[in-house]
Residue, then its C-alpha position, 0 to 999 in steps of 0.5 A: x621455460x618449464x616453470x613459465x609454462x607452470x605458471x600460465x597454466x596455473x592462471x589459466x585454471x584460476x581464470x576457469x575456475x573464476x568464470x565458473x564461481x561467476x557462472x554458479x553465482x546467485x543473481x542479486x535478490x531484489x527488495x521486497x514489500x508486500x502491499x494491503x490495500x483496504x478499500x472501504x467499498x460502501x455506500x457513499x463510495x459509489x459516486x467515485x467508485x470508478x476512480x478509487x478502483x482504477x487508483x488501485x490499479x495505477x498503485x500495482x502499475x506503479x510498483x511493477x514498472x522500473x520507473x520512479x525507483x528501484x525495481x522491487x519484488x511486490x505482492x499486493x493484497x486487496x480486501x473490500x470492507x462494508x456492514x450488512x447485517x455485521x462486517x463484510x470482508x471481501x479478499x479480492x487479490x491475495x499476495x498478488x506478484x504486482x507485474x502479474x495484477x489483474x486490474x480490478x474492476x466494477x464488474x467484481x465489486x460495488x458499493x454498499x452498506x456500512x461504514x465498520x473501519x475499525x473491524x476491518x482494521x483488525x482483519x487487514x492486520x490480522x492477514x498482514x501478520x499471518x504472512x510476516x512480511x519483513x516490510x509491508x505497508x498498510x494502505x487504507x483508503x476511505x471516504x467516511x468515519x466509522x459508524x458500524x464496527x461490533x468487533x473491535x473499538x478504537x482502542x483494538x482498532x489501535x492496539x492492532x496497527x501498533x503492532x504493526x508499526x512495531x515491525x516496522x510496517x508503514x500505514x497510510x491513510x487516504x481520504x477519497x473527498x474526505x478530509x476527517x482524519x479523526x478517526x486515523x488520529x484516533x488510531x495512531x496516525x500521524x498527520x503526515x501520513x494522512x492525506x485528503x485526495x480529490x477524486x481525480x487525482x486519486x490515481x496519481x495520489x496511488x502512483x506517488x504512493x507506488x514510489x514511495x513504496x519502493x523507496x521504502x522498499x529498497x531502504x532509500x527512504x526511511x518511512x512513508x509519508x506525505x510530503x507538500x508536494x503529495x499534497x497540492x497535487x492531490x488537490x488536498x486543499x480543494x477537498x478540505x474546502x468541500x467538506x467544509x462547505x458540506x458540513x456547514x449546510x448540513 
């Protein structure tokens, strides 16, 4: 009787000391990426301003909902780039948590000057490796070529995403209704992470991005990257269509 007392008690204190551990135990840390979107805010912008901005809110909208992928911890950083009279680099969110975003809006920013890519290249770069994130993804949205930058050529433009690339880091470009990617094949790009995207499907272009990223995130996806269906419903022939049309009349 005495010794299976002994035992009883000696399961019951285990038992305690196991809810216990529980109790104590770290919750699960969730995957995490930090996000730079760099959005060329010139002049030629101006006619689908109102799209590539709510894009850009769909994307944060996209990485804090529990749909489409694993939840993951996201911090957004946004710069908008332009030249006047040199480059103009505007941080409008700095490693912003993605589930308390503000959407930005016309009202903090609008379209203007120049087109200097490759010196905002190396600035979002630049912000990119000051915070070392462990994955980040590089997002460039633009709807022309570089035509002002006096800071970094093509060559630092892609000496500085190769660096990134070899974190590990993913880079993407979008061509809002534009559809030369010489200047993304200049600096290191591939094809498959390039897409052309139609004005009206840029926000949806940015939510399959968001799934993308949290795949990316969460290691169920090696990389990031278009894939054909990314391409028909951005409409990507459609623009490369349009651009062809522009280019002959001009």
């Amino acid at each position: 009787m005495k010794t299976r007392t002994a035992i009883a008690a000696l399961l019951a204190l285990a038992a305690t000391g196991a809810a216990a551990t529980a109790a104590f135990a770290k919750p699960p840390v969730n995957p995490s990426i930090h996000s730079y979107i760099l959005l060329d805010r010139t002049g030629s912008m101006e006619p689908i301003w109102s799209e590539a901005l709510s894009s850009v809110n769909a994307y944060a909208d996209g990485l804090a909902s529990l749909d489409g992928g694993p939840r993951v911890d996201a911090d957004i950083t946004l710069a908008v780039f332009d030249a006047q009279d040199g480059l103009q680099f505007d941080v409008l969110r700095k490693g912003v948590d993605a589930e308390r975003w503000n959407d930005v809006t016309a009202n903090e920013v609008s379209p203007r000057g120049m087109t200097p890519l490759y010196d905002a290249i190396g600035r979002i770069v630049s912000l990119a490796e000051k915070d070392r994130p462990d994955k980040a993804i590089i997002v460039i949205m633009t709807d022309g070529e570089e035509n002002s930058s006096t800071e970094m050529n093509n060559a630092a433009a892609k000496a500085a995403l190769d660096r990134a690339r070899a974190k590990g880091w993913e880079v993407v470009f979008l061509g809002a209704e534009f559809s030369n990617f010489d200047d993304a094949v200049g600096v290191g790009q591939t094809s498959s992470r390039n897409m052309a995207v139609s004005k009206d499907q840029l926000s949806d272009s940015m939510d399959r991005l968001a799934d993308k990223s949290k795949a990316f995130a969460a290691g169920a996806a090696p990389s990031v990257e278009w894939n054909d269906e990314d391409r028909a419903a951005a409409k990507e022939d459609e623009v490369q269509q349009r651009n062809n049309q522009g280019n002959q009349r001009r």
